[in-house]
ROTIKOL-458338 format. One record per residue (C-alpha): x, y, z; residue number from 1. Coordinates in nm, 2 decimals. Layout:
atom px: X | py: Y | pz: Z | i: NUM;
...
END
This chain:
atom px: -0.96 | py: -2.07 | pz: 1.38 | i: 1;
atom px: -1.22 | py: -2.01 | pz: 1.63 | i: 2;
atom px: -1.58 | py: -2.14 | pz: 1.52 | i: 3;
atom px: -1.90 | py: -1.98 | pz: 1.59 | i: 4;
atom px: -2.24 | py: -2.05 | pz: 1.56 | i: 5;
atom px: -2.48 | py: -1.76 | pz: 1.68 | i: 6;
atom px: -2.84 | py: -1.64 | pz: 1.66 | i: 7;
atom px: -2.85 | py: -1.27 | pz: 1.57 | i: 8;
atom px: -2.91 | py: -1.15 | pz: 1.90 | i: 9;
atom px: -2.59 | py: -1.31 | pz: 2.08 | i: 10;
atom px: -2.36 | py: -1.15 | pz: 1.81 | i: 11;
atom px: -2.15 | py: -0.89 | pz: 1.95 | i: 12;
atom px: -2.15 | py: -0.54 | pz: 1.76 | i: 13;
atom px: -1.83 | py: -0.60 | pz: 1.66 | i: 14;
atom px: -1.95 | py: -0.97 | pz: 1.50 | i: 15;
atom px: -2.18 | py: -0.82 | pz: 1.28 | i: 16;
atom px: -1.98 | py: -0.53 | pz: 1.15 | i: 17;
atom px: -1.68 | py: -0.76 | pz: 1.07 | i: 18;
atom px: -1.95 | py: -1.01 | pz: 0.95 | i: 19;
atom px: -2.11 | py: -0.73 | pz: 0.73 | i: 20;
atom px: -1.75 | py: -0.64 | pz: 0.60 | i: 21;
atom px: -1.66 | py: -0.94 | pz: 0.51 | i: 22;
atom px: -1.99 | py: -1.02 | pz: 0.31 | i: 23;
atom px: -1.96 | py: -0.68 | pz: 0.13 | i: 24;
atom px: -1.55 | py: -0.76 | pz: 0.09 | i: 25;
atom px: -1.64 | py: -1.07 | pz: -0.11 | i: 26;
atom px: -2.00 | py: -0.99 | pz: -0.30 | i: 27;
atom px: -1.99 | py: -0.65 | pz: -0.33 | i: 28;
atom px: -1.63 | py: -0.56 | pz: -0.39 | i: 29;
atom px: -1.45 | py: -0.85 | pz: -0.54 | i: 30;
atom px: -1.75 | py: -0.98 | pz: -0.70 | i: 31;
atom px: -1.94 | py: -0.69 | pz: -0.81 | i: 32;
atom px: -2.27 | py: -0.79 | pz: -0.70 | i: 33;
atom px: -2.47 | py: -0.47 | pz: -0.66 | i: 34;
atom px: -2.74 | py: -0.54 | pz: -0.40 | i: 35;
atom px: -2.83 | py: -0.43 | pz: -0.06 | i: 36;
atom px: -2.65 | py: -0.65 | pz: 0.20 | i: 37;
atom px: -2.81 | py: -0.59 | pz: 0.53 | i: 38;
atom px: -3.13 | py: -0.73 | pz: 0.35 | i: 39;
atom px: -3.35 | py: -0.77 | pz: 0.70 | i: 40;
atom px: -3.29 | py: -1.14 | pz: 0.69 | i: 41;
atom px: -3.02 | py: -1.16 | pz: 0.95 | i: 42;
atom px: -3.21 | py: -1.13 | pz: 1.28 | i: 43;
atom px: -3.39 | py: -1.44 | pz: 1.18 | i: 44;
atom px: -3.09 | py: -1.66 | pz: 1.08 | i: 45;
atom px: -2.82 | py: -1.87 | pz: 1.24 | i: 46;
atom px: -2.50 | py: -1.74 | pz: 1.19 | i: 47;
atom px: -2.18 | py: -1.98 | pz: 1.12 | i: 48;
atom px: -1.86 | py: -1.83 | pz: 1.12 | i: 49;
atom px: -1.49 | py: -1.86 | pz: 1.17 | i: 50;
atom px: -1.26 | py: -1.59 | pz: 1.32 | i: 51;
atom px: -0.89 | py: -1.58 | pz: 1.37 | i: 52;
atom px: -0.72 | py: -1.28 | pz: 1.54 | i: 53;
atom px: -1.04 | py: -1.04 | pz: 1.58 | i: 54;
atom px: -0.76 | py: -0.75 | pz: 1.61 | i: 55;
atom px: -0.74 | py: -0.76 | pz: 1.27 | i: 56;
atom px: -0.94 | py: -0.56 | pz: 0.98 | i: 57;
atom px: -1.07 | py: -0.85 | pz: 0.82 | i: 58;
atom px: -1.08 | py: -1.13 | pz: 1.10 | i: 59;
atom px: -1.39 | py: -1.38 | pz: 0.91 | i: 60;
atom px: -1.23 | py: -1.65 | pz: 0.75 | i: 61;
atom px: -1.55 | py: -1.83 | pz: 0.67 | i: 62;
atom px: -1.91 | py: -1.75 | pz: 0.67 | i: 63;
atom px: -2.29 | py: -1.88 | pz: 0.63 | i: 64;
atom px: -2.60 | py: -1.80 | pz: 0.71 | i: 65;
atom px: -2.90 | py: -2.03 | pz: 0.77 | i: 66;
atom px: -3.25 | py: -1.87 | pz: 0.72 | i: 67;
atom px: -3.54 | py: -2.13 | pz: 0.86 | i: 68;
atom px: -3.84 | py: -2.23 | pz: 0.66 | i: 69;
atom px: -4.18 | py: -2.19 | pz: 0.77 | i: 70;
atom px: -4.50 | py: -2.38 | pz: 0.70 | i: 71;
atom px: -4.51 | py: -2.30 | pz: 0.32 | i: 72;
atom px: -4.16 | py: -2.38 | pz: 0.21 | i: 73;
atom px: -4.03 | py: -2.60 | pz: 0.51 | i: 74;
atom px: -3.65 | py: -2.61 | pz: 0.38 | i: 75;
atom px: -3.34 | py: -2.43 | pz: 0.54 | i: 76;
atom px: -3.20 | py: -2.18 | pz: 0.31 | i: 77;
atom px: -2.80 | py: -2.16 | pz: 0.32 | i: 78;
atom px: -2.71 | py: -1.80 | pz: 0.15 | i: 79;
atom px: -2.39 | py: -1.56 | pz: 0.23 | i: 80;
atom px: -2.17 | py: -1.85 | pz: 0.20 | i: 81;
atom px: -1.81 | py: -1.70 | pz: 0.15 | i: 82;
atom px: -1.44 | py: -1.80 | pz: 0.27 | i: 83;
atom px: -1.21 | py: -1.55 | pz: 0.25 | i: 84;
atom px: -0.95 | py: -1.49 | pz: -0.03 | i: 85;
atom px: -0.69 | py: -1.64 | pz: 0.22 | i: 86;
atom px: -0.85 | py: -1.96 | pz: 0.30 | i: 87;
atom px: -0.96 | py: -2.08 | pz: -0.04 | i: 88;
atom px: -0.83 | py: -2.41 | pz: -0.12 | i: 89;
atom px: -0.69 | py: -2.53 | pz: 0.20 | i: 90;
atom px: -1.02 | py: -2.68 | pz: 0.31 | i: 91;
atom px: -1.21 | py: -2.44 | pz: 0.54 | i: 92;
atom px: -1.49 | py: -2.40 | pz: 0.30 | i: 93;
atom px: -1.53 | py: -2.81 | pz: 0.37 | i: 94;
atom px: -1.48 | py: -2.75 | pz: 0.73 | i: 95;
atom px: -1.77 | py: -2.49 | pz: 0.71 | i: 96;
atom px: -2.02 | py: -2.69 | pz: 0.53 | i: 97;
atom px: -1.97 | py: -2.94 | pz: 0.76 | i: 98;
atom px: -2.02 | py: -2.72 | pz: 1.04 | i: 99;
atom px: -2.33 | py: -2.60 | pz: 0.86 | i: 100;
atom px: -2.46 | py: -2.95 | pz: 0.82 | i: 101;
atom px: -2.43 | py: -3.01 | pz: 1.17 | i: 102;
atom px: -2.61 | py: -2.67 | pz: 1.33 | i: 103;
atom px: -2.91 | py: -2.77 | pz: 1.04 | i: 104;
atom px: -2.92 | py: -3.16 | pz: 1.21 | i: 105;
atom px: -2.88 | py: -2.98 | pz: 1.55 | i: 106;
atom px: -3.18 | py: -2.68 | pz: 1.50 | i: 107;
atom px: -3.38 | py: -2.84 | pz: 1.30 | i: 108;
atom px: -3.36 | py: -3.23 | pz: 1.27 | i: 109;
atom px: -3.55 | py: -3.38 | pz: 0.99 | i: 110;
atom px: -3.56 | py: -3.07 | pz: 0.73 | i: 111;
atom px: -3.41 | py: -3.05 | pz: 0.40 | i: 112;
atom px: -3.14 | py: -2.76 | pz: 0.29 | i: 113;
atom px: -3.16 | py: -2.56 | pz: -0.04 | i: 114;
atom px: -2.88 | py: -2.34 | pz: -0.18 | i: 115;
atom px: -2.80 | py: -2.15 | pz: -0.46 | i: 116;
atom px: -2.46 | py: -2.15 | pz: -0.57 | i: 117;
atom px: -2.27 | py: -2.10 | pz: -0.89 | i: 118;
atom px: -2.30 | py: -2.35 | pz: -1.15 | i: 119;
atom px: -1.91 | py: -2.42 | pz: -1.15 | i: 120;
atom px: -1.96 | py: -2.53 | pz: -0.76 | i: 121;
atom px: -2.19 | py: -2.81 | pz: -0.87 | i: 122;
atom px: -1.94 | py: -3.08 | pz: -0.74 | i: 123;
atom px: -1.82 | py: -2.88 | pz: -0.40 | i: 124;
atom px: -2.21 | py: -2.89 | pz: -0.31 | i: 125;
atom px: -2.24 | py: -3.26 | pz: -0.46 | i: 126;
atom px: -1.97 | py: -3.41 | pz: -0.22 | i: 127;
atom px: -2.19 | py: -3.28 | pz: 0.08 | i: 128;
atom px: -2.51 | py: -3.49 | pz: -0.04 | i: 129;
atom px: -2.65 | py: -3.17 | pz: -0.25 | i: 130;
atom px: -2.86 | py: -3.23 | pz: -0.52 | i: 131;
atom px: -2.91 | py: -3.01 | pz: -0.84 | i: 132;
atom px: -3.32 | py: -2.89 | pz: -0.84 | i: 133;
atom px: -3.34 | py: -2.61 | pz: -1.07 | i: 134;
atom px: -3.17 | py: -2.41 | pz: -1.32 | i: 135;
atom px: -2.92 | py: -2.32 | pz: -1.44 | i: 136;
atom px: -3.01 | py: -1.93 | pz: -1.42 | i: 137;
atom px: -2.89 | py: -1.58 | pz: -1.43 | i: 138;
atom px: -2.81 | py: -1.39 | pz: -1.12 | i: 139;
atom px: -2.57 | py: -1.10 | pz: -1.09 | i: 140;
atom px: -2.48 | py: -1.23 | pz: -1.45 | i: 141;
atom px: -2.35 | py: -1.54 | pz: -1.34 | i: 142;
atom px: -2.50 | py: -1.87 | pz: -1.43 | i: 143;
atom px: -2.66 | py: -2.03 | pz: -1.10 | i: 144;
atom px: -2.81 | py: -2.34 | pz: -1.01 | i: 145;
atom px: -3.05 | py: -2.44 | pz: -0.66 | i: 146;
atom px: -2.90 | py: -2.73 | pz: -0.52 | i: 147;
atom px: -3.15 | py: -2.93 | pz: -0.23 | i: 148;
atom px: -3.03 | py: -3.15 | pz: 0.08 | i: 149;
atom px: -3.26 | py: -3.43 | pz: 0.17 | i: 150;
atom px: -3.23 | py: -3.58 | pz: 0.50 | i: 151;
atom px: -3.25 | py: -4.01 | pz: 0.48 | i: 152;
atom px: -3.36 | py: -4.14 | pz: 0.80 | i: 153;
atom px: -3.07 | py: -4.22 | pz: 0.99 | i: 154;
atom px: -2.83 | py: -4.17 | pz: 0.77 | i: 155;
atom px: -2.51 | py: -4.02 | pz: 0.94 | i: 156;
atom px: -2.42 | py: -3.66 | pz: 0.80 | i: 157;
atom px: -2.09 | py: -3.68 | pz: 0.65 | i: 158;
atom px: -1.84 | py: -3.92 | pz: 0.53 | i: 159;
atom px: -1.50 | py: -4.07 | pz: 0.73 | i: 160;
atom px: -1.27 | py: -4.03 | pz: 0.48 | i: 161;
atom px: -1.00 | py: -3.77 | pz: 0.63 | i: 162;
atom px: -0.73 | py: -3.62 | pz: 0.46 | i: 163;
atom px: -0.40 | py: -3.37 | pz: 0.64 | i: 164;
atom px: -0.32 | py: -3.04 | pz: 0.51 | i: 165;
atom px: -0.04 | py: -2.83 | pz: 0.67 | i: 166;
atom px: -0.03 | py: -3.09 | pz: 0.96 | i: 167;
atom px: -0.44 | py: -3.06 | pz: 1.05 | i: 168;
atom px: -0.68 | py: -3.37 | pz: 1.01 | i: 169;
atom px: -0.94 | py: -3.25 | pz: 0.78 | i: 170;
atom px: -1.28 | py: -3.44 | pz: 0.69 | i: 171;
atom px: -1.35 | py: -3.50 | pz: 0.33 | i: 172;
atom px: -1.74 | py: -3.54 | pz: 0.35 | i: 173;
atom px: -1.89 | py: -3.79 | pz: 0.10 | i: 174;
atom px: -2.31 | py: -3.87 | pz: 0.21 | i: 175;
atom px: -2.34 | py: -4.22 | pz: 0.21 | i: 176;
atom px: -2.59 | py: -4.26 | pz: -0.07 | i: 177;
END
């Protein structure tokens, strides 16, 4: 897997399509979320991504995208997160919030992170230092929750706990509470 993290302006044409495909692939088609996509919120964001063989049709393993606050609501919104049907369960989506984690501590020390996520991924987000902050509520029919990140001073970002899968070190982030 090949890890990215890009503004909008240093992704390639090809980037954005596949990115595009693969967010459609997984919220539009195997999810049945009818909205528009390509929602003029990308050429503000940070872009996180793995890719593996980009000679393939669906080459994205792994996607988010971080949106930055501004003066009103200061915290970094995480949205788009997806792994692809062939990486769930193996531990890139742990590998991907990590990597999240880190470009949010890297671009914008000292600010807190907000997502909204399914209700039944309370505890995936909870491992990573999430906290639940509103809801549950309806979206695309699904109940939903907002989940927020504080930052603690200098509290390191993740965990040391590691575990192997198929032969590869992976990290199992607990915050340090």
């Amino acid at each position: 897997m090949n890890w990215k993290t890009l503004e909008f302006e240093q992704l390639s044409a090809r980037e954005l399509y596949l990115i595009l495909r693969a967010r459609s692939a997984v919220f539009v088609v195997e999810q049945s979320h009818v909205f528009l996509d390509a929602d003029g919120r990308d050429e503000n964001a940070l872009h996180v991504f793995a890719v593996e063989d980009m000679a393939r049709p669906m080459p994205i393993l792994a996607y988010a995208r971080l949106q930055p606050g501004d003066a009103e609501d200061p915290e970094i919104t995480i949205d788009k997160v997806l792994t692809s049907p062939l990486r769930r369960g193996d531990g890139t989506a742990e590998v991907l919030l990590e990597r999240v984690l880190q470009a949010i501590a890297e671009r914008w020390p000292g600010h807190a992170a907000r997502v909204s996520a399914p209700l039944g991924l309370r505890d995936f987000y909870e491992q990573f230092g999430f906290r639940k902050t509103e809801g549950p509520y309806l979206e695309h029919g699904v109940a939903f929750i907002g989940l927020t990140r504080q930052v603690r001073g200098s509290q390191p970002l993740f965990g040391t706990r590691r575990r192997e899968r198929d032969g590869v070190a992976l990290v199992n982030t607990f915050e340090l509470l």
